[in-house]
VMD Tcl script that draws the C-alpha trace (Angstrom):
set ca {
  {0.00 0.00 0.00}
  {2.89 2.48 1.16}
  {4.59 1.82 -2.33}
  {2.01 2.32 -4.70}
  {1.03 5.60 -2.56}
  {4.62 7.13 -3.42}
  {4.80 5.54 -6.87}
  {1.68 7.86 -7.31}
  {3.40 10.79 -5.72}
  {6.18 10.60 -7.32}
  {4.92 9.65 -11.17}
  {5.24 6.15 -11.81}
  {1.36 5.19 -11.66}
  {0.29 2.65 -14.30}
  {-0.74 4.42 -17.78}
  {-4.42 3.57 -16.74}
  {-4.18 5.57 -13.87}
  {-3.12 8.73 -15.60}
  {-5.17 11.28 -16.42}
  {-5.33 12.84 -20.07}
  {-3.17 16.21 -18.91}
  {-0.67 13.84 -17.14}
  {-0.55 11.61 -20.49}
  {0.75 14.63 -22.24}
  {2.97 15.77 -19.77}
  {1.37 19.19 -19.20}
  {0.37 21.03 -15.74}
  {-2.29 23.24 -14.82}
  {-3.18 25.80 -17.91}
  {-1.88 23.22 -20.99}
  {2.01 24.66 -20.59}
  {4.90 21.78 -19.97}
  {6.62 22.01 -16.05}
  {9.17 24.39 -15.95}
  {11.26 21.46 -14.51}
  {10.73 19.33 -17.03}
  {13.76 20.88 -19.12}
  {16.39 20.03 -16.55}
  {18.12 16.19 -17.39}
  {19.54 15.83 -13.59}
  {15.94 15.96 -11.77}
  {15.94 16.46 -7.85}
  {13.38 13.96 -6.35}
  {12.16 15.90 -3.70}
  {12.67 19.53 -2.60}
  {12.12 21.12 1.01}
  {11.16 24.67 2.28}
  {11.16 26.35 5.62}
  {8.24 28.16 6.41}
  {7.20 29.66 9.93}
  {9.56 27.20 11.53}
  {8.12 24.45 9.82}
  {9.73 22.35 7.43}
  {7.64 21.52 4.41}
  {8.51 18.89 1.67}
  {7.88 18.29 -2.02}
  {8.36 15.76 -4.40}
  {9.61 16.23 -7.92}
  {7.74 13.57 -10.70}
  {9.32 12.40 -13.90}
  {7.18 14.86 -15.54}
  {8.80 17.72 -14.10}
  {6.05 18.80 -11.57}
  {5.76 19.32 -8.08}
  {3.44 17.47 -6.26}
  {2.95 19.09 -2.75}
  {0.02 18.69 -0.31}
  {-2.13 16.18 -2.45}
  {-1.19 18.44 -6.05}
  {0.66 18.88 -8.83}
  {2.25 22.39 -9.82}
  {4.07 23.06 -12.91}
  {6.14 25.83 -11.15}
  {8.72 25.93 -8.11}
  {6.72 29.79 -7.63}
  {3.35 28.03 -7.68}
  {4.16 25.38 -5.21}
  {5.98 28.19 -3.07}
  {2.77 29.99 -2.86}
  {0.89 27.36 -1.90}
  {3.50 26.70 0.69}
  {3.44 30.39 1.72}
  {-0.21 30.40 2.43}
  {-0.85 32.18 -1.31}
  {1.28 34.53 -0.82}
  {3.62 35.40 -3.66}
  {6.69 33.36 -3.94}
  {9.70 33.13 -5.93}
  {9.98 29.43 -5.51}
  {13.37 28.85 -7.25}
  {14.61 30.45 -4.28}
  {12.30 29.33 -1.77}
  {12.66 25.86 -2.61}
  {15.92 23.94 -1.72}
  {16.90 20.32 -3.34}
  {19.90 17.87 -2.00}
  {22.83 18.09 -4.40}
  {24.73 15.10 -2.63}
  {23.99 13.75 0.86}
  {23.44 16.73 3.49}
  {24.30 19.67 0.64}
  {21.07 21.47 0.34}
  {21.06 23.99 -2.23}
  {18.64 26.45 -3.46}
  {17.14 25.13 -6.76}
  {18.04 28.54 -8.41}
  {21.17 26.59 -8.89}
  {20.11 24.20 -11.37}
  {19.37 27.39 -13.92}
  {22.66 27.79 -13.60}
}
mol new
graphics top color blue
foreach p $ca { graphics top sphere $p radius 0.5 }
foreach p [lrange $ca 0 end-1] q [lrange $ca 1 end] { graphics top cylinder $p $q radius 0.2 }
display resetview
């Protein structure tokens, strides 16, 4: 039960699972995840918020999926995370390089 839950968090449901905007690889509003143009893709991100620590998971697809959905943007997500308010989630969110290196994500656009 616990693995098929995080195979569907993560993106590897079976193809009768998916829904027709996750068979074409598209988020919300028909564009592609910004992610989705990075080869090296982190599998999960984390943010601080009010003292809390709040985690993310990147899917194959390039999304986000954090608190039950799927976000085509780090800025979305980091709304979401910042109880809607604006965000600029490439710096808000932060994604292990190697074990215990945290960086910002910002650094994979570079």
């Amino acid at each position: 039960v616990h693995r098929r839950r995080e195979d569907r968090m993560i993106g590897r449901a079976p193809a009768e699972e998916k829904t027709p905007r996750e068979k074409t690889g598209k988020g919300e509003g028909g564009m592609a995840p910004i992610l989705s143009k990075y080869k090296n893709l982190p599998k999960s991100l984390r943010g601080k918020y009010k003292g809390k620590t709040l985690w993310a998971y990147v899917r194959k697809d390039g999304s986000i999926f954090f608190l039950g959905k799927r976000y085509s943007s780090p800025s979305k997500a980091g709304a979401v995370a910042r109880e809607k308010r604006t965000c600029n989630g490439w710096a808000f969110w932060y994604y292990q390089r190697s074990p215990g290196d945290w960086v910002k994500l910002d650094t994979l656009r570079r």
